[in-house]
N, C-alpha and C positions, 0 to 999 in steps of 0.2 A: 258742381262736379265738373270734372274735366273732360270736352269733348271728344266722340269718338270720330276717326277718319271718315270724314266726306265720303269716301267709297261707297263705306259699311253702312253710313246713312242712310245714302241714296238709293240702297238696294230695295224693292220694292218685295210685297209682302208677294209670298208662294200660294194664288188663287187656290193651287189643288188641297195643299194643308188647309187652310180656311176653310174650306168647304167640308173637307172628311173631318175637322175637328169640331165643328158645329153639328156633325151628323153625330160623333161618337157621344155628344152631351143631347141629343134627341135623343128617346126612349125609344124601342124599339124598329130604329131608322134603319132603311133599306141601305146599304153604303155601297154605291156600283160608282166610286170617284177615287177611289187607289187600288194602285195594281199588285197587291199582296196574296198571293197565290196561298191555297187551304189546304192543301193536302201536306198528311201526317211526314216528316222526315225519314228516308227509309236506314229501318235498323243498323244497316254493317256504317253508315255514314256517322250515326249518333254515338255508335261502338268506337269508329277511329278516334273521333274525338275526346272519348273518356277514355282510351288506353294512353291517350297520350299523356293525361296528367296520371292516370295511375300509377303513368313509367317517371314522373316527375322530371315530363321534358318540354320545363317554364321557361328555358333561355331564352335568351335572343337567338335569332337566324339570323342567314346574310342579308342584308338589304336587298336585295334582289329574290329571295324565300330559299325554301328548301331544294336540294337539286332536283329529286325524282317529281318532287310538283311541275318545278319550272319544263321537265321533261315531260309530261304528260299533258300540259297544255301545247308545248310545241307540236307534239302528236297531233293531238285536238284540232287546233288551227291547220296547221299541213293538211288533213284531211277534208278538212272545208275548202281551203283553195287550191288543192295540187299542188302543195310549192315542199319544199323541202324545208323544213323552219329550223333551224337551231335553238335549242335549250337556250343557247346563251343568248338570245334576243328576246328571252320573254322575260318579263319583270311581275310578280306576284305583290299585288295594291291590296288595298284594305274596303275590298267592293268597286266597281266601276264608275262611282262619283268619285273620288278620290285619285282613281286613276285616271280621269279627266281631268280635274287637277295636275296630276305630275304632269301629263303628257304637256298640259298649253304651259305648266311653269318654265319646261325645257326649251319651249318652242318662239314664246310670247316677250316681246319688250313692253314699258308700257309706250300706250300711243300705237303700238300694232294694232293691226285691225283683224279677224275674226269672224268669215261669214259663215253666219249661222239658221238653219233652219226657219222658217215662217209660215205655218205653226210646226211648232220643233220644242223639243221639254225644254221647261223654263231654266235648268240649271246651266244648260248650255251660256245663255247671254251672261248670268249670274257669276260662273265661275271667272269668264272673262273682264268682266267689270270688278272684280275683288283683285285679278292681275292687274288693276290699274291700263287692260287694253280695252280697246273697241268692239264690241258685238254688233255686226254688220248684217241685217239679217236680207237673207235671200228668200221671193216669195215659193211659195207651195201652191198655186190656183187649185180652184176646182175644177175649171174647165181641161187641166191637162191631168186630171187625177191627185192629183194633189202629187204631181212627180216633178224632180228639178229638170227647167230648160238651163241649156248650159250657155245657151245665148242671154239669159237673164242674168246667171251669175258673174259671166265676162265684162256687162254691162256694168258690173261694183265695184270691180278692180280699180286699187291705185296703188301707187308705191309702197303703201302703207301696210297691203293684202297679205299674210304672214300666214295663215290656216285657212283649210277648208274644210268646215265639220259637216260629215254626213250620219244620216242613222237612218239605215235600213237593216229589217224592218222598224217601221216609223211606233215610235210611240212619241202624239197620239194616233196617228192614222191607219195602222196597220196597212201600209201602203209597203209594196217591197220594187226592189231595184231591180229590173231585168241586166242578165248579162251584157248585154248591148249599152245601156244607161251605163253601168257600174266600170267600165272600160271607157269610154267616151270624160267622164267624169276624171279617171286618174290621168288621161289622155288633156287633159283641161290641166289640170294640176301639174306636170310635166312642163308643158307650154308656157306657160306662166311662173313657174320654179315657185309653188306652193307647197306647201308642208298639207298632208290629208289625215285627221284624223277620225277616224270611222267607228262610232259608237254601236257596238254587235250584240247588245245587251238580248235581245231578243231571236240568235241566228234558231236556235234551236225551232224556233216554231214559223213552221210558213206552210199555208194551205194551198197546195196542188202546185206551188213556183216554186224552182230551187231559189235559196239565202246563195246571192254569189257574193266574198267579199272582196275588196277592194286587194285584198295584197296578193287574190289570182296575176294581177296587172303589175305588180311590183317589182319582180326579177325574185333574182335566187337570194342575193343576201338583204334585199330591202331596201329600197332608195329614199323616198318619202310618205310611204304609209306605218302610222302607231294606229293600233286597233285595239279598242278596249271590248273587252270578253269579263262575264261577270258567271257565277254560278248562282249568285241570286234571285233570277227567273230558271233558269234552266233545270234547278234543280231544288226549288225553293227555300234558299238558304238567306233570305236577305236581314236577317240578324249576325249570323257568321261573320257579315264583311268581307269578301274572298272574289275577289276576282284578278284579272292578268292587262298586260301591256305588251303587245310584239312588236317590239320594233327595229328599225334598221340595224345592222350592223354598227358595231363602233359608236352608239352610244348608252355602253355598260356603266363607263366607270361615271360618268354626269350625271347619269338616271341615281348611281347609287350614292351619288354626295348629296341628291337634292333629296332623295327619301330618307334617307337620316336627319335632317332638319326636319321631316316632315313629322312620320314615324316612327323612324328607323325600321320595323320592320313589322309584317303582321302577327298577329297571335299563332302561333302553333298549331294550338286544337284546331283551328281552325284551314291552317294548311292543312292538317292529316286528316280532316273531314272533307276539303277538297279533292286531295287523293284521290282516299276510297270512290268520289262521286264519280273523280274521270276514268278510275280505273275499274270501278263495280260493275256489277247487274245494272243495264240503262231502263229500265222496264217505269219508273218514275217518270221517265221524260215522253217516253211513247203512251200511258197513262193520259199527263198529263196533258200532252200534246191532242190529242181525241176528245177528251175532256172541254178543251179550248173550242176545238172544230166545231164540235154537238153545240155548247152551248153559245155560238156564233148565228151557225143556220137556224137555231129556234128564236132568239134573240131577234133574228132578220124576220122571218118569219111573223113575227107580234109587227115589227114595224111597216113589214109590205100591210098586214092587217088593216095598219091604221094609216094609209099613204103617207109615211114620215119618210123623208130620202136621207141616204146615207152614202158612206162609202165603203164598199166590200170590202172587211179585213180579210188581208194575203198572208197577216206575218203579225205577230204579236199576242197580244190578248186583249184587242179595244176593238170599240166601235165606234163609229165617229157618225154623229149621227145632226142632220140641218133640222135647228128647231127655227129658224129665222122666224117663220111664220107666227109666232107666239111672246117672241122674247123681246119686242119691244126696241130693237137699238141697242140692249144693253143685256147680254146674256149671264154675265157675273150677278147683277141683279135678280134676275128671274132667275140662275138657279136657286139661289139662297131663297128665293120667295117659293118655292117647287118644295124646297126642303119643309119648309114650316106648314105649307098646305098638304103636301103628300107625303111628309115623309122619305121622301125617296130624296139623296146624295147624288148626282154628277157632275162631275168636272167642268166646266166652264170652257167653251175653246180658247177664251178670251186669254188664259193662264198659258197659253202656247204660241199666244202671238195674235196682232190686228187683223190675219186674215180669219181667224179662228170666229171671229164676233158671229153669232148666231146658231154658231155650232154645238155643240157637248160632246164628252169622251162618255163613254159606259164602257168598265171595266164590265168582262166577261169571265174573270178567273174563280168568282165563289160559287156558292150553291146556285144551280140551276134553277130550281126552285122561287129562291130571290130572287134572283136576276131577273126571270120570268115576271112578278109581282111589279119590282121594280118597271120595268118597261111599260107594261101595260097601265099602269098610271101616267104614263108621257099624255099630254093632250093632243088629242085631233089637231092638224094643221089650221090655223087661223080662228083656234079654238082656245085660246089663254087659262091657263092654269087660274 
C-alpha cells in the first residue's frame, strides 16, 4: 500500500479519545473524561432547524454563512468586548475546530512557528503540525496558577514566531484571564508583530471573573486578533457544528477562497438553529451555567474531603485536579489502570501537554450524581488505586 504523509503519521494518538472510548466499551463506566454537556436542546432551536428543510432551504450559503447569523454574532462578540464588530469580520466555521483550522491556514507557512499552550487542548499542536508548521509550546506552571508569564513566552520568540494562541477560559484548567493579563498579552503581540488567535470556546461560562476577550485590546476594525466563538458549549450543540471567526478587517475575500476549498460552506439547519440560539430566550445558558457552578463546589467539596489538591475552576466546565501522589510517573497509565479498577474515565493531564503529568481533568457537565460517585472513588493521596 502506498504511504500516507509523514505529518499524518507522525500525529500522535488523542489521550482524551483513548480514554472516553475505553470507558464507553466498560459497562456501566462513570465517564467524567469528555466535555459533552446533557441537557435537552431547547425547543424554538430544534423548530429553526426543521423549518428550515421544511422550507426546502438545502442550498449552499455564502462561504462566509448567512447574513442575519454573521450579524448576530457580531452583536454577540461587540457585547463581550465593547468594540463595535461588523457583520462583515465574522465568518460562520463548521464548529471551532474547524475554525482553528481556517484561522492558522490563513495565518501559518510551513516552518512557521505557533506557540501554544502547556497544558492547552491537544488539537491546538495538532492542527499546527497537519499545516506542516511548528507548535511551540509555552509553559502554564502551577506555581503561577497555571496563567501565562509574558516573560516566558518572549523567552520562545524567533523569526520563525507567526501565532500566538490563547484559550481563556482554559480547557483543561478552567483557569481565566484577568483584564490586566488579557491586555498585557495583545500588548506582547503588538511588539513583536504577532498574529493572536484566541480560542473563546468556553466565554460564556466563568465563575464570579469577567470572560475579557482579547479583541477589547484590538481597535475598532481589528489589527491582529481572529477569535474563535463556537455555540457548541454554550449552547449544547456540539453535533450542529456551528460556530464563528471575527476577524480583522480586509481579510473577507482570502477567508472566503480558503473555505471553499475547505467546505465551502456550513449546513443551513444548522446556521438557522444558531440564530434562533443567539437570537432566543438565553435561559439554557444561565441554566446551564448554575448547573456547572453547583456541580464544581460539590465536586471540590469530595476533593477538600479527601486532601486531593486542585485548581479552582474560574471558567469552563473542568476540574483539574493533582493526582501526582498516586500515579506513579506516568498518569496516562494509571488513569487507564483507575478505569478497569473503578470504573470511573478521566482525562489524563498528560493529553494536554508534559507539565500536565500527574494531573487529571474531570469534566463537571453531566449528572451530578455521577460526577459525585465518580470523584469519590479517586484514592486518598499516596494511597494508589
Amino acid at each position: 500500500m502506498a504511504q500516507l504523509s509523514p505529518h499524518v503519521r507522525n500525529v500522535p494518538a488523542n489521550q482524551i479519545r483513548e480514554i472516553t472510548q475505553a470507558a464507553w466499551a466498560t459497562p456501566d463506566a462513570v465517564v467524567l473524561s469528555i466535555g459533552e454537556p446533557g441537557f435537552p436542546t431547547p425547543p424554538h432551536i430544534l423548530e429553526a432547524a426543521r423549518a428550515t428543510l421544511d422550507r426546502d432551504e438545502t442550498g449552499y450559503t455564502p462561504n462566509a454563512g448567512i447574513a442575519p447569523l454573521r450579524a448576530a454574532f457580531a452583536r454577540h462578540a461587540g457585547a463581550a468586548s465593547g468594540m463595535d464588530i461588523s457583520p462583515e469580520r465574522v465568518f460562520i466555521t463548521s464548529g471551532a475546530q474547524q475554525g482553528l483550522h481556517l484561522a492558522l491556514s490563513l495565518l501559518l507557512d510551513a516552518g512557521d512557528e505557533v506557540l501554544v499552550p502547556n497544558p492547552g487542548y491537544p488539537t491546538f499542536a495538532m492542527t499546527a503540525k497537519l499545516l506542516h508548521a511548528v507548535p511551540v509550546e509555552y509553559p502554564l506552571y502551577p506555581d503561577n496558577g497555571f496563567q501565562p508569564r509574558i516573560e516566558d513566552i518572549e523567552a520562545l520568540l524567533t523569526p520563525r514566531t507567526r501565532v500566538l494562541l490563547l484559550n481563556s477560559p482554559s480547557n483543561p484548567l478552567g483557569a481565566v484571564f484577568s483584564r490586566e493579563l488579557t491586555r498585557s498579552l495583545v500588548e506582547l503581540a503588538r511588539r513583536h508583530d504577532l498574529w493572536i488567535v484566541s480560542d473563546e470556546c468556553y466565554e460564556a461560562f466563568t465563575f464570579d471573573v469577567p470572560h475579557v476577550s482579547p479583541l477589547t485590546f484590538d481597535g475598532d476594525a481589528g489589527e491582529r486578533v481572529i477569535t474563535s466563538l463556537t455555540l457548541s458549549k454554550t449552547y449544547g450543540l456540539t453535533g450542529l457544528r456551528i460556530g464563528a471567526l471575527v476577524m480583522p478587517a480586509g481579510l473577507e475575500q482570502v477567508a472566503s477562497t480558503v473555505m471553499e476549498s475547505i467546505v465551502s460552506c456550513v449546513a443551513s439547519p444548522s446556521q438557522y438553529a444558531a440564530l434562533a440560539a443567539l437570537t432566543g430566550p438565553q435561559d439554557y445558558v444561565a441554566n446551564a451555567s448554575a448547573h456547572y457552578r453547583a456541580n464544581r463546589d460539590a465536586a471540590c467539596a469530595v476533593l477538600d474531603g479527601k486532601g486531593i489538591p486542585y485548581l479552582t475552576a474560574r471558567g469552563a466546565f473542568y476540574l483539574w485536579a493533582d493526582m501526582s501522589s498516586v500515579t506513579g510517573g506516568n498518569v496516562r497509565a494509571w488513569t487507564n489502570r483507575f478505569l478497569k479498577e473503578e470504573s470511573v474515565a478521566v482525562a489524563p493531564g498528560t493529553a494536554f501537554g508534559s507539565i500536565g503529568e500527574g494531573w487529571i481533568r474531570i469534566a463537571l457537565c453531566g449528572d451530578r450524581a455521577e460526577l459525585l460517585e465518580g470523584v469519590r472513588r479517586l484514592p486518598l493521596p499516596g494511597h494508589p488505586a
